[in-house]
C-alpha positions as CSV (number, residue, x, y, z in Angstrom):
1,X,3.0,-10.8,20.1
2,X,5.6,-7.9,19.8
3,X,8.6,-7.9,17.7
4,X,11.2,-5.4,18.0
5,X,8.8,-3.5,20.2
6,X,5.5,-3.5,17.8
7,X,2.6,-5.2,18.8
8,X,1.1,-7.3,15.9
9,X,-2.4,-7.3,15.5
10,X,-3.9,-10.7,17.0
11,X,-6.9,-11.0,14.6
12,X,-5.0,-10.5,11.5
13,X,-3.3,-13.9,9.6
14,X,0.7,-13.6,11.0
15,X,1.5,-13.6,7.3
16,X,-0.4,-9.4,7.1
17,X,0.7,-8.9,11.1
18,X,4.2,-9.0,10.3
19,X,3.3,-6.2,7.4
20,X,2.7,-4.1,10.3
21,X,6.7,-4.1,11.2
22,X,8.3,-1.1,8.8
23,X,10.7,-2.9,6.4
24,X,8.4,-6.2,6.6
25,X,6.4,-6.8,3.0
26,X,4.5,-9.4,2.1
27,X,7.0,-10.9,0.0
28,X,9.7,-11.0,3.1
29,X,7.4,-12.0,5.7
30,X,6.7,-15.4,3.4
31,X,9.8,-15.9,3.2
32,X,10.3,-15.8,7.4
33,X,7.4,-17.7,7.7
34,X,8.6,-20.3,5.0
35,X,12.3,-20.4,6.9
36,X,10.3,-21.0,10.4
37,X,7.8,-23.3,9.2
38,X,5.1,-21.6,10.3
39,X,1.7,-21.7,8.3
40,X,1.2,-18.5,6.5
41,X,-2.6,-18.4,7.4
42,X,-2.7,-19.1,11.0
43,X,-3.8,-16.0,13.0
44,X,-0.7,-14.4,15.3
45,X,-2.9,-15.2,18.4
46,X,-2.7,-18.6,18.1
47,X,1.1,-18.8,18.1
48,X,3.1,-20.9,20.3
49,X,5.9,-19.4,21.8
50,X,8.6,-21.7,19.5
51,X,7.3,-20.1,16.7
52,X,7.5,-16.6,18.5
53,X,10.8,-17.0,19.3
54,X,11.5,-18.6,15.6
55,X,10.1,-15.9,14.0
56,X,11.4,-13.6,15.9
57,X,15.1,-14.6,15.6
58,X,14.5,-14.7,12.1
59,X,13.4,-10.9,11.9
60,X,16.2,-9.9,14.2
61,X,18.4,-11.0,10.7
62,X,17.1,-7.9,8.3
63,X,17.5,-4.7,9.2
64,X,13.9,-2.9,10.1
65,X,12.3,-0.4,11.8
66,X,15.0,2.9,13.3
67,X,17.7,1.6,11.8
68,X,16.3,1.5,8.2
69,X,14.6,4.8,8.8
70,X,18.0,6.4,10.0
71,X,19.6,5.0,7.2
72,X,17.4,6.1,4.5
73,X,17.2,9.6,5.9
74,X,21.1,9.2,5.7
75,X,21.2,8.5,2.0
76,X,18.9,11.2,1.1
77,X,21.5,13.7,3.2
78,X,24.3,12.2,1.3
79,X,22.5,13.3,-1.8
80,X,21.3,16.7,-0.9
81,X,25.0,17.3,0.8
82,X,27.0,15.9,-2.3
83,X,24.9,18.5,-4.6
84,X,23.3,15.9,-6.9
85,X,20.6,16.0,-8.9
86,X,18.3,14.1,-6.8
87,X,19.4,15.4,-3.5
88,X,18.2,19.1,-5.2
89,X,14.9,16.9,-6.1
90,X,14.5,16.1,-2.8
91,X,15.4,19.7,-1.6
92,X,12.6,20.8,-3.4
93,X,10.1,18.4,-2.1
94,X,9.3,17.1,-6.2
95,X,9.4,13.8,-7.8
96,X,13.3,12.4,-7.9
97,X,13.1,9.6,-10.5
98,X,12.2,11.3,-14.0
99,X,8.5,11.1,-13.4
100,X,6.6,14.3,-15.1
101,X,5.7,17.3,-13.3
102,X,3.4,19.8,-15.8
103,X,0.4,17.9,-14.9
104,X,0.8,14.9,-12.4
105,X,2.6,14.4,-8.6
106,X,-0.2,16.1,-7.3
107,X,0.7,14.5,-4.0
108,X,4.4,15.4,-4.0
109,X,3.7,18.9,-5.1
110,X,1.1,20.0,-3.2
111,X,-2.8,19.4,-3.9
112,X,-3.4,22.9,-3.8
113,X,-2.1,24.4,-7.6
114,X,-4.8,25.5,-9.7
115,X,-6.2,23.3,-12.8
116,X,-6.3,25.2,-16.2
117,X,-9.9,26.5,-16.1
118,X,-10.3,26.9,-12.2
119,X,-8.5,31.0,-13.3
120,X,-11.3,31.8,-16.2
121,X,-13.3,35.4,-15.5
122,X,-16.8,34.2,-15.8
123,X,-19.1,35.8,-18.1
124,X,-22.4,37.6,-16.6
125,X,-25.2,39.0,-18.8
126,X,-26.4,42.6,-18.1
């Protein structure tokens, strides 16, 4: 089955297959499957094509995939262009929402900064 031109995995319940779409959680995709009437456990395989289509109009409705993408990269330009605090934070490649930076966001930051006692001149005995 392919919506918006992703293929959903056919072994996986439809319920974690639509996950697969960016901008589908788990949250939304129960609340297609509840507006389609579609069982949330049945496998995406063993759809039949009204429920395809079903589901697929439904999708169509929420905005996924490019178009969120582009328009997320959009907002983070308005912030960087309008000078903001958070656009700079983004600039800088750190953490934008108040989150402390002396010893976590490893992952934001870089992996590679040294821990306190990786810089200590060892001590040899003569």
């Amino acid at each position: 089955m392919r919506i918006s031109g992703i293929t959903l995995p056919d072994e996986k319940r439809i319920e974690i297959a639509l996950t697969a779409v960016y901008g589908i959680g788990r949250t939304r995709a129960h609340t297609i499957l509840d507006e389609a009437g579609v069982d949330h456990g049945i496998k995406s395989k063993d759809l039949t094509e009204d429920q395809e289509g079903k589901i697929r109009t439904l999708v169509e409705n929420y905005t996924i995939e490019g178009d969120l993408k582009r328009s997320k990269s959009a907002n983070i330009k308005r912030l960087m262009d309008i000078g903001s605090y958070r656009g700079s934070r983004h600039r800088k490649g750190l953490p934008t929402k108040g989150q402390t930076t002396k010893t976590n966001s490893r992952t934001v930051r870089g992996g590679g900064r040294k821990t306190m006692g990786s810089g200590k001149i060892k001590v040899t005995k003569k």
